[in-house]
N, C-alpha and C positions, 0 to 999 in steps of 0.2 A: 504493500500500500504506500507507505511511505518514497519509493521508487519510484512508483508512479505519480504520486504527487509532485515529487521533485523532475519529472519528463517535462509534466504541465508546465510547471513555472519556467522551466528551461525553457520551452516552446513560445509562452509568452514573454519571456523578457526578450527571446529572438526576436519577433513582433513587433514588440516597440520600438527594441532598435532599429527595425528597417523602416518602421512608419516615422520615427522619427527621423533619419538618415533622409526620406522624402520631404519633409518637412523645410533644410536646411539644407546647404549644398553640400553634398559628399566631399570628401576628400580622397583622393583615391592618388596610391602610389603606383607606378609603372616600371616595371625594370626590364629591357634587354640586350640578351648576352647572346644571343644563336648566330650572331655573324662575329669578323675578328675585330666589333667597336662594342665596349659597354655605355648604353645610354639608361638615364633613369630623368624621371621627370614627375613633376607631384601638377594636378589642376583640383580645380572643386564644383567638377563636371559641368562649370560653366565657360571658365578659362584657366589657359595656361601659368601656372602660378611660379616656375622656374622649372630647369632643362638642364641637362648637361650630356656628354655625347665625347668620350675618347676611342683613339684608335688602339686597340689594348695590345696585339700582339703577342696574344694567346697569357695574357695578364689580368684575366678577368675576375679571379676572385681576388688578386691582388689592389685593383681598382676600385669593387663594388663598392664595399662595406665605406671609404670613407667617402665616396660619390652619394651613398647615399644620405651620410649626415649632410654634408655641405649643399644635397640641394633642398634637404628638408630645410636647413637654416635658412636660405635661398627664399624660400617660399613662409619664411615667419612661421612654419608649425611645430611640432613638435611627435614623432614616432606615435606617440598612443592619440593623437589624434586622426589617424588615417583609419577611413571607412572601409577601403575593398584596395588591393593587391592585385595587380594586374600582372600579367608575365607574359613574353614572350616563348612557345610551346614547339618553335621550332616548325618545321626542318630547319637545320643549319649545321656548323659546329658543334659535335656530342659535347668536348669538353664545356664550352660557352655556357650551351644551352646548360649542361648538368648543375651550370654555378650559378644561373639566374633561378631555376627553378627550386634549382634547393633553397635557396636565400626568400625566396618569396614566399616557400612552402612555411620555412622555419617563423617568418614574418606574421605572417597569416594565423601562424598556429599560437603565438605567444600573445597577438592582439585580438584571438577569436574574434575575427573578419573574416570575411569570405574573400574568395578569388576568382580572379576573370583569367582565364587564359586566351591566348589568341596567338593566331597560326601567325609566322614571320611572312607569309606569303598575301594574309590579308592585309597586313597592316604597311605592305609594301601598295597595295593594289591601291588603298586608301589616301596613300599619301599623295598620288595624279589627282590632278584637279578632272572635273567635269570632261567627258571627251566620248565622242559618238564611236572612236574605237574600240573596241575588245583590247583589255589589257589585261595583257602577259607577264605574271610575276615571275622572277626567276632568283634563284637563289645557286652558288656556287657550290656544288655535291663533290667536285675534286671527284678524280680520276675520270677525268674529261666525261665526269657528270653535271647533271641539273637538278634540280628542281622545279618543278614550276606548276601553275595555276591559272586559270584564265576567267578574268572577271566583267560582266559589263560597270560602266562610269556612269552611264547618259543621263542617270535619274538619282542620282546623288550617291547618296550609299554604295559602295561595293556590293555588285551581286555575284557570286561565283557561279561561275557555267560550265568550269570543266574543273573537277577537284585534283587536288595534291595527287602527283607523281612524280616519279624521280627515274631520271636513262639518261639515254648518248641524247647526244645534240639531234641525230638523226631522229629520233625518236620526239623531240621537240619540235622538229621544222615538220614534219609529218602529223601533229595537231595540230599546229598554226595554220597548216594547206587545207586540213580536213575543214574547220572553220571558214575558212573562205570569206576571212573579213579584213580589212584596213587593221591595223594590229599596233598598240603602240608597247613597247618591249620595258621592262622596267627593271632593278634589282642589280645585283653584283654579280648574279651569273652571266647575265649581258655584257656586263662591264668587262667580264674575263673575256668573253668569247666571241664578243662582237663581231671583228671579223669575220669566224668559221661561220657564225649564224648568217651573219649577210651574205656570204658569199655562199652559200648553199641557198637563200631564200632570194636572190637573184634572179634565176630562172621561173621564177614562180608567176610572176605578173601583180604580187600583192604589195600596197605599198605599208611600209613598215615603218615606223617612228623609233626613236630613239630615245628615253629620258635621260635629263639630266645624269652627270654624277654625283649629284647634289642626292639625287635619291636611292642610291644604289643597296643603302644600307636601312635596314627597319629601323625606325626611329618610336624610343620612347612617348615619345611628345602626342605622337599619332595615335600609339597604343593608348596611351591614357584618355585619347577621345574617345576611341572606341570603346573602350571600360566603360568608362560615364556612360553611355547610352546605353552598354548590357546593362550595367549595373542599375540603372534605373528601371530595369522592365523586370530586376532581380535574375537574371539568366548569370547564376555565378554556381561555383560549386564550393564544398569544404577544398582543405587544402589535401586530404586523405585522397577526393575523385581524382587530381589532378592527373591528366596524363600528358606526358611528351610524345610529340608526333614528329617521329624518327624518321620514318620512311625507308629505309637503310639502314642491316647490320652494320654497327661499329667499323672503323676502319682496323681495330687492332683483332677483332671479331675474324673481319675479311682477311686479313693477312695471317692469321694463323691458318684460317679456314687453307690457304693455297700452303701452306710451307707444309700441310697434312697432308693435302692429295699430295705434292710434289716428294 
């Protein structure tokens, strides 16, 4: 009995929190690690409240932890003021990602808040402004891999129309053909392979765009919009559901895997 009565009030003091959390502007922290820059960024799902965004060079838990005091400072709050934990959920770098997730999980779990995850391919797609092409997110899989995902723009939100896969290049220019639309390309794995991709997409008759390198890398700042907007409709999980979206065994996985047959 006593258990169950202690469920209840767990349940309801849940409640109030999140009705009151609607009441006032959430505060919502953002962290990602899944490519080789750690960005974290705090808003209070109305605006950008401070940012920050280094090239880590596989230094990423070395970076986080004091990035993320300096930009809570940044934004005047204080750790136990943050409503919802957002994280970047990958594909990208196993290591990266292993240090934002974990960090946000541990976060999450000590401020019992909830967490928004979000794929590095949406928040890539998110970050192009308005645009009547189909946009191709692409993230850098190494060993003349990708990632990538294809979203429409045209009506504001990212909508995804071809989900998360990960192959050769070849395997990439043969969705883009299948589509059969004006395409604008986004992400770091363009950034690597621009050339082979254009010069294979060449012959095709499709015209292709190019974003910036301004965009090449998911950006905290972006996540944390999109958090705000799940996290207002409540579409969050404990920090226990959370999953990373790998797409691919481990490189260290893959490479035993060949030293074994071989």
């Amino acid at each position: 009995m006593g258990e169950q009565v202690a469920q209840v009030d767990r349940r309801i003091i849940g409640n109030l929190r999140s009705f009151g959390a609607r009441l006032r502007a959430m505060i919502i922290l953002a962290i990602d690690t899944s490519t080789d820059a750690v960005s974290v960024a705090v808003n209070n799902s109305k605006q950008l409240l401070a940012s920050a965004h280094v090239t880590s060079d596989r230094r990423h838990a070395e970076l986080l932890a004091p990035m993320l005091s300096n930009v809570c400072a940044q934004a005047d709050i204080s750790m136990r003021e943050v409503d919802v934990v957002a994280v970047d959920i990958g594909p990208g770098l196993f290591t990266g990602m292993r240090v934002g997730i974990a960090s946000a999980k541990t976060i999450a779990q000590v401020l019992d808040v909830p967490i928004v995850g979000v794929s590095s391919l949406d928040i890539l797609a998110r970050s192009v402004t308005t645009t009547e092409r189909v946009v191709l997110s692409t993230i850098n899989a190494r060993r003349g891999e990708l990632y990538w995902a294809m979203y429409r723009n045209d009506i504001g939100s990212s909508i995804e129309v071809k989900p998360p896969r990960v192959g050769n290049l070849g395997d990439c220019v043969v969705d883009i053909v299948d589509r059969g639309q004006e395409t604008l390309i986004v992400g770091n794995g363009a950034l690597r392979y621009r050339q082979q991709l254009g010069e294979m997409l060449e012959s095709t008759g499709l015209s292709i765009e190019w974003s910036s390198e301004q965009l090449a890398q998911p950006s905290a700042s972006v996540l944390a919009l999109i958090a705000a907007e799940l996290a207002l409709e409540e579409q969050w999980q404990t920090a226990t559901e959370l999953q990373a979206l790998y797409l691919r065994a481990p490189d260290a996985e893959i490479n035993w895997e060949q030293r074994v047959k071989s």
